[in-house]
C-alpha positions as CSV (number, residue, x, y, z in Angstrom):
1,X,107.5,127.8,125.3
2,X,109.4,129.8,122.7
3,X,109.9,128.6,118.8
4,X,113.3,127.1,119.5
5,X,112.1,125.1,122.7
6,X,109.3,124.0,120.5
7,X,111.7,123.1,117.7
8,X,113.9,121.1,120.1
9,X,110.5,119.5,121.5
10,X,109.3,118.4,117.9
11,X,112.7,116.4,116.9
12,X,112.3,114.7,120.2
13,X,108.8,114.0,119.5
14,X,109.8,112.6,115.9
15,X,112.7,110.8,117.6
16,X,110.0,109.2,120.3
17,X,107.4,108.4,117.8
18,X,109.6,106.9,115.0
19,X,111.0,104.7,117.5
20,X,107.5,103.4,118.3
21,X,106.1,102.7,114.8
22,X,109.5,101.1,113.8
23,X,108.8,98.9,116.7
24,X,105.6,97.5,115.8
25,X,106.7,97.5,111.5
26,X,109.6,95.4,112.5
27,X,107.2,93.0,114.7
28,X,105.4,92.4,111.2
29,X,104.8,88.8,109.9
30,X,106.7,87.9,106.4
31,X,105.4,90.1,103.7
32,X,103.4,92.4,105.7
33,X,105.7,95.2,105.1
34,X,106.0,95.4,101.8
35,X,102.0,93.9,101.5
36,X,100.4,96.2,98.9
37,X,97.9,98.4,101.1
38,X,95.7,101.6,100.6
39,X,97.2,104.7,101.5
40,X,99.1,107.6,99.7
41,X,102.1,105.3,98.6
42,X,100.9,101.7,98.1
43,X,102.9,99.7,101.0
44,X,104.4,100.7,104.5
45,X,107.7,100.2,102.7
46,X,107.5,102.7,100.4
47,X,106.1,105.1,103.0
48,X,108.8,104.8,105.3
49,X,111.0,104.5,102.8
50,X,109.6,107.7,101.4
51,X,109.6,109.5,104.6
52,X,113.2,108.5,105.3
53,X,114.5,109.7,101.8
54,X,112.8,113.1,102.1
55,X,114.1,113.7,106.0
56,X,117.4,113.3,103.8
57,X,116.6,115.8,101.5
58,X,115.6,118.4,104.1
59,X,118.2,118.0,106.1
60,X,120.6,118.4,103.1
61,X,119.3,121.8,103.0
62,X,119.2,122.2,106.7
63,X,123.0,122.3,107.0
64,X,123.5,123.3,103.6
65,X,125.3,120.3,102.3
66,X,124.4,121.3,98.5
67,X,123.7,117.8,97.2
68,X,119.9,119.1,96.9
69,X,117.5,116.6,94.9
70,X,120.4,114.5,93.9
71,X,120.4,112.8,97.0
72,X,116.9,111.0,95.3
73,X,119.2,109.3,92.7
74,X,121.9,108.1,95.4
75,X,119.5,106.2,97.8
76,X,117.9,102.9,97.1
77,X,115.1,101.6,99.1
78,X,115.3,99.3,102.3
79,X,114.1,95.8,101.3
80,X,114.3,95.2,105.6
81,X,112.2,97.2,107.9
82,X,115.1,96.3,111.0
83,X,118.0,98.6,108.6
84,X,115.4,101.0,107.7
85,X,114.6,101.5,111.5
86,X,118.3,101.9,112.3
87,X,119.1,103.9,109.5
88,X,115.8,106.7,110.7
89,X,116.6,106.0,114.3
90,X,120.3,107.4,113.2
91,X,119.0,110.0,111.6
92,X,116.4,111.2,114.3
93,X,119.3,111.0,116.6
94,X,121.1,113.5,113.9
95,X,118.0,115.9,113.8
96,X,117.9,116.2,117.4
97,X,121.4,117.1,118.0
98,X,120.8,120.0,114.4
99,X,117.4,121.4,116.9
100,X,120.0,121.5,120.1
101,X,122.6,123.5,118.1
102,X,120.3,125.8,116.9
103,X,120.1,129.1,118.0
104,X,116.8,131.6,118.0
105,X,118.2,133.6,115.2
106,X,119.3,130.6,113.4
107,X,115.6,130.0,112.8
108,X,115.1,133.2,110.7
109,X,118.7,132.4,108.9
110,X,117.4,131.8,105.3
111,X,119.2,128.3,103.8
112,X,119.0,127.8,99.8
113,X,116.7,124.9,99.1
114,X,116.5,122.7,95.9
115,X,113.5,123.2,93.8
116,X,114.3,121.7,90.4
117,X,113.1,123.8,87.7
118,X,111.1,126.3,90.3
119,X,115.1,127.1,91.4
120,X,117.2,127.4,94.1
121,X,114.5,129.0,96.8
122,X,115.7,130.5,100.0
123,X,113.7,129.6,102.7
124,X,113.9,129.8,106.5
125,X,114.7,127.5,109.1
126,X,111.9,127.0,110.9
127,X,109.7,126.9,108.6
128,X,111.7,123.8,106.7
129,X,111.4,122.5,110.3
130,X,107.9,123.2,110.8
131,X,107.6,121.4,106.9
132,X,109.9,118.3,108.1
133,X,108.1,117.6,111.1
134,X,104.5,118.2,109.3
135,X,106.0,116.0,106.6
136,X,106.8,113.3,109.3
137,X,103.4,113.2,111.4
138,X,101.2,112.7,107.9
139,X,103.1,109.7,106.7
140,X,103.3,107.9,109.7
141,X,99.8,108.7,110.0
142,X,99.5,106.7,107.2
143,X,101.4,103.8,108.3
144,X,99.6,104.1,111.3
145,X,96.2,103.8,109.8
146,X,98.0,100.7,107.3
147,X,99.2,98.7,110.4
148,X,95.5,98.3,111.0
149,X,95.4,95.7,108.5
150,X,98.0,94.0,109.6
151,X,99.0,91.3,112.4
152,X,100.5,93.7,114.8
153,X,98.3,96.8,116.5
154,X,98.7,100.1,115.8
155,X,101.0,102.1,118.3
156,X,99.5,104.7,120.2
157,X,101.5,108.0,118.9
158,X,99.7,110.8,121.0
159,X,101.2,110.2,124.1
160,X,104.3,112.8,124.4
161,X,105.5,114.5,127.2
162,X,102.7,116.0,128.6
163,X,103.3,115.1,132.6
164,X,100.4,112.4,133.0
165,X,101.8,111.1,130.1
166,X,104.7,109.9,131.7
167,X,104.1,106.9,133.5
168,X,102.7,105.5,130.0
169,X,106.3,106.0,128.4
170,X,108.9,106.1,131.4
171,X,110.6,103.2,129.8
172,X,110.7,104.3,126.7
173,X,111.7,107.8,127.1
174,X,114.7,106.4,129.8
175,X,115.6,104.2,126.6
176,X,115.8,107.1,124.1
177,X,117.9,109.2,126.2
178,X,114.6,111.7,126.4
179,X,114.9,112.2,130.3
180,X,111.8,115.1,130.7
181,X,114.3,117.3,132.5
182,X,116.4,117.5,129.4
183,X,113.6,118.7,127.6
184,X,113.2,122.2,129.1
């Protein structure tokens, strides 16, 4: 598998795992989600919140919008887990279709990125990718870990699209439009 395949494989993944946290923090009893908890940021709201805000951010630089760290002062936190699902699921939908559109040199195509007072920094496009989807897997790490201490069960999140994998998440991957064939 080449960077770009890999790329493409990763927004799925993000696509495919978002979708199965957001279905067991929307399953959450009154005040679970926004329940103070142990972690990096003190609730799950705030960390998916968080996550959701910076996916924002990067992908402003991604398709070189130019809003750049402004896009902080624009967005105001979800107060409802079901609109902050729909509004990730939207934009993991979005990130997909960026990976399918890219092109092998387009990951070595430098995009300006926002760095307040460090400056405008030109970085490359597969390594903001390689950031975004880092970004992605620690927090909802962390919401995975903070679901512990809650009424619903953690999701299992390790189960991708290996083959023997498939007959865990047929459903799910029908569902999301992530037919395996599509994938190569």
């Amino acid at each position: 598998m080449d960077l770009l395949s890999h790329n493409r494989q990763m927004a799925r993944n993000n696509l495919w795992s978002n979708d199965r946290l957001y279905r067991a923090v929307v399953a959450l009893q009154p005040g679970e989600f926004e329940a103070p908890r142990i972690s990096f940021f003190p609730s799950i709201k705030e960390t998916l919140n968080h996550i959701y805000a910076v996916d924002l951010f990067y992908f402003d630089m991604l398709e070189e919008v130019g809003e750049g760290l402004a896009i902080f002062g624009r967005l105001t936190d979800f107060e409802d887990a079901g609109k902050l699902a729909a509004a990730q699921a939207d934009f993991d939908r979005q990130l997909v279709a960026y990976c399918d559109a890219l092109s092998r040199s387009d990951l070595e195509r430098r995009v300006t990125t926002d760095r307040d007072e460090a400056g405008q920094i030109p970085e490359r496009i597969g390594d903001l990718l390689s950031h975004l989807f880092v970004h992605q897997i620690h927090h909802r790490g962390q919401v995975h870990a903070m679901l512990s201490g809650t009424s619903v069960k953690p999701p299992q999140l390790d189960e991708f699209f290996l083959d023997y994998d498939l007959r865990f998440r047929k459903e799910e991957v029908e569902r999301l439009g992530l037919q395996p064939s599509r994938l190569e």
